[in-house]
C-alpha positions as CSV (number, residue, x, y, z in Angstrom):
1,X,0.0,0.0,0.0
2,X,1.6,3.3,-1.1
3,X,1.0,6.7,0.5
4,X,1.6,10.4,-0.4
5,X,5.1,11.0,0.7
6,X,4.7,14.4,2.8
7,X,8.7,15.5,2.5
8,X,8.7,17.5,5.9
9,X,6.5,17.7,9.3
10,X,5.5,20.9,8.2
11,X,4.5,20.0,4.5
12,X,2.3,17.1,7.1
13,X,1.0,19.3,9.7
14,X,0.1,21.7,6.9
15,X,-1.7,18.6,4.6
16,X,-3.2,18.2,8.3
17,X,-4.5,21.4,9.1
18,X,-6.0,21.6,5.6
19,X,-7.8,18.3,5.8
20,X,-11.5,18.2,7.2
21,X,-12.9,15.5,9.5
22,X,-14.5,13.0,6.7
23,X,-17.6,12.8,9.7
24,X,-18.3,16.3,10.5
25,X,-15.8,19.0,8.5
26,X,-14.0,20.0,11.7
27,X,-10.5,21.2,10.4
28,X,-8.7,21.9,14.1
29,X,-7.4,18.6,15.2
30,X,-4.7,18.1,17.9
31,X,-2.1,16.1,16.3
32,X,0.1,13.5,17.3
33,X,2.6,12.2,15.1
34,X,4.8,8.9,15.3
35,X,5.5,5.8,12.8
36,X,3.5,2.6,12.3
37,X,3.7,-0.2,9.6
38,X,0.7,-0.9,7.6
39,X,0.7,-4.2,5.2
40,X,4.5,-4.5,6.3
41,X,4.9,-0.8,4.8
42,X,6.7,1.7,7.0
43,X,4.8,5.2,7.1
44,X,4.1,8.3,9.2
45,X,1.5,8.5,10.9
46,X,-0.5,11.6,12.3
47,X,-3.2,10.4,15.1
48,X,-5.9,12.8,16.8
49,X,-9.5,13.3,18.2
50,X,-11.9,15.7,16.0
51,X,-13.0,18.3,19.2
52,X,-16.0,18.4,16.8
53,X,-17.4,14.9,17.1
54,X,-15.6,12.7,18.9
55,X,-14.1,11.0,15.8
56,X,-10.8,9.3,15.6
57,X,-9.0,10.7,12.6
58,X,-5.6,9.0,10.8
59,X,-3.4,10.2,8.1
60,X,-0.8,8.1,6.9
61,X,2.3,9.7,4.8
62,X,4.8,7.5,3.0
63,X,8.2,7.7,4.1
64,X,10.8,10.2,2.0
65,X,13.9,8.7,0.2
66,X,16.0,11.2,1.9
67,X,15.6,13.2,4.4
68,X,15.6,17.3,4.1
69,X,17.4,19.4,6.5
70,X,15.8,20.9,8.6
71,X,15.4,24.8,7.4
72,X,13.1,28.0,9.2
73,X,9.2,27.6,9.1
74,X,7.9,26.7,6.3
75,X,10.2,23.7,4.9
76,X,7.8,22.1,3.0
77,X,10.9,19.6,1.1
78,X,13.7,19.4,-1.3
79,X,13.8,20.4,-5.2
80,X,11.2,17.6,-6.1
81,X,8.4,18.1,-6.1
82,X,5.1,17.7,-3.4
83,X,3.0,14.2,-3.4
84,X,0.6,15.5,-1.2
85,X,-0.6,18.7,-2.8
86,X,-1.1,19.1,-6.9
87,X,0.1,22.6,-8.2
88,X,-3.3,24.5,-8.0
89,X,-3.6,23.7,-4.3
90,X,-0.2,25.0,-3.7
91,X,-1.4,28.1,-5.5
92,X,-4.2,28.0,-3.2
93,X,-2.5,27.8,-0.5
94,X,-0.2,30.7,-1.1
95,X,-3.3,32.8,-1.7
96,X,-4.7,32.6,1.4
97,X,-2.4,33.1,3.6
98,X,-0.7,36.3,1.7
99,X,-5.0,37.3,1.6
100,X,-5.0,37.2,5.6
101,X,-1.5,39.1,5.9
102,X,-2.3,41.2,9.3
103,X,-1.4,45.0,9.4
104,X,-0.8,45.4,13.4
105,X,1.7,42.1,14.0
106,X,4.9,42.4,12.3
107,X,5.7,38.6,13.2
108,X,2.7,37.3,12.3
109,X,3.2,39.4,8.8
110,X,6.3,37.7,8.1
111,X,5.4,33.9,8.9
112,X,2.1,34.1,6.7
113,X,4.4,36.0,3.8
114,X,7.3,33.1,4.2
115,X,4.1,30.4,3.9
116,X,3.0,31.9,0.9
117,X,6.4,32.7,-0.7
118,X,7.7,29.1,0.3
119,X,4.1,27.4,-1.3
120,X,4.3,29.5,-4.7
121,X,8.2,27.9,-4.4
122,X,6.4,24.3,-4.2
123,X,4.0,25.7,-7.3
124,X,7.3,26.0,-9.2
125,X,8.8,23.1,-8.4
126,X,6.3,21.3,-11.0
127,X,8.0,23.3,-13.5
128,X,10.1,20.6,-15.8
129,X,13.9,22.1,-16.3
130,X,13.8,23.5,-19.9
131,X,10.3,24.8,-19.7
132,X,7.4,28.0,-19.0
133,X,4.5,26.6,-17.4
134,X,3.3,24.1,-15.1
135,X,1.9,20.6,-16.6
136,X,-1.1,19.4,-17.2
137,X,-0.2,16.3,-15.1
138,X,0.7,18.5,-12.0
139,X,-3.1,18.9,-11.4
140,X,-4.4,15.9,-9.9
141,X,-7.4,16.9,-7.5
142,X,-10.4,18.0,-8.7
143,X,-9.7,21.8,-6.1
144,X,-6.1,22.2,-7.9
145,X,-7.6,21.8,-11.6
146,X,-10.2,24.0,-11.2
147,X,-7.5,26.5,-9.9
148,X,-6.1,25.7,-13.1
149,X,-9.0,25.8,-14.9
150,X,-10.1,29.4,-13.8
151,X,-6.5,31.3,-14.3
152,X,-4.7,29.4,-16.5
153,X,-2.1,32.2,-16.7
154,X,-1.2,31.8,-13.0
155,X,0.7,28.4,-13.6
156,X,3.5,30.7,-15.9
157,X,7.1,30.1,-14.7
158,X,7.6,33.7,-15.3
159,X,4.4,34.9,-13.4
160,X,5.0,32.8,-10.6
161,X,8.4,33.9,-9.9
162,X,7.1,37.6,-10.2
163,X,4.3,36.4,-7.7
164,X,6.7,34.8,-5.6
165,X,9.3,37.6,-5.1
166,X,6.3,40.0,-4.3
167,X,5.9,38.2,-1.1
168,X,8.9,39.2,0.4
169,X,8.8,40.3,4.4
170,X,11.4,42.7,4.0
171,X,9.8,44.8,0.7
């Protein structure tokens, strides 16, 4: 049984955080992470309680080739790229939190900026060496193609790294 290989704890927690409980849609889960072998397959495993009903909740992440060093918040993995989210969800991602950037908490500023300078960084990651835009095959959900679908433009190398830079804390 293969899983999504989630590259770092944060690229898990953030896969976490994102995903709703399947009972009631609860998204804030206490998380407790360790490993466990499923089918003789080693993976990580992320355990909790949803506080909204009660449920028991499980994600299971494969286990990465190598491991990536450990960098400042967010390390979401090396130069290949994510199994766990498709290009448009990284986009996604980056979008909200450089939409909820605070005006009155300078530190608060700068972590939601490096999330969604470091998620445009996973966008281009998709990007094969050589060429301008994202694949088609780096869309696999049904949230990450319609992403796709309604700005096609957005997946550009050269847009993205123009998108990218804006997010600097420091400009």
């Amino acid at each position: 049984m293969a899983f999504a290989v989630a590259r770092t704890p944060d690229e898990a927690l953030l896969y976490a955080e994102l995903a709703p409980c399947e009972d009631c849609g609860t998204l804030a889960t206490e998380w407790k992470q360790g490993l466990t072998s499923v089918e003789g397959e080693l993976a990580i495993s992320y355990v909790g309680a949803c506080p909204g009903c009660g449920a028991a909740r499980e994600l299971l992440f494969g286990m990465p080739a190598q491991e990536t060093p450990p960098g400042p918040f967010p390390t979401f993995g090396g130069e290949e790229p994510s199994e766990v989210f498709d290009a448009g969800q990284w986009l996604e991602i980056a979008d909200n939190a450089a939409r909820d950037v605070p005006i009155d908490d300078p530190a608060e500023t700068g972590r939601r900026l490096a999330l969604a300078r470091a998620a445009v960084d996973e966008v281009i990651k998709f990007v094969p060496a050589g060429e301008h835009a994202v694949p088609d095959d780096a869309f696999w959900t049904e949230q990450g193609s319609r992403i796709r679908a309604g700005e096609p433009g957005r997946f550009r190398l050269e847009r993205l790294l123009v998108v990218r830079d804006s997010y600097r804390g420091d400009a």
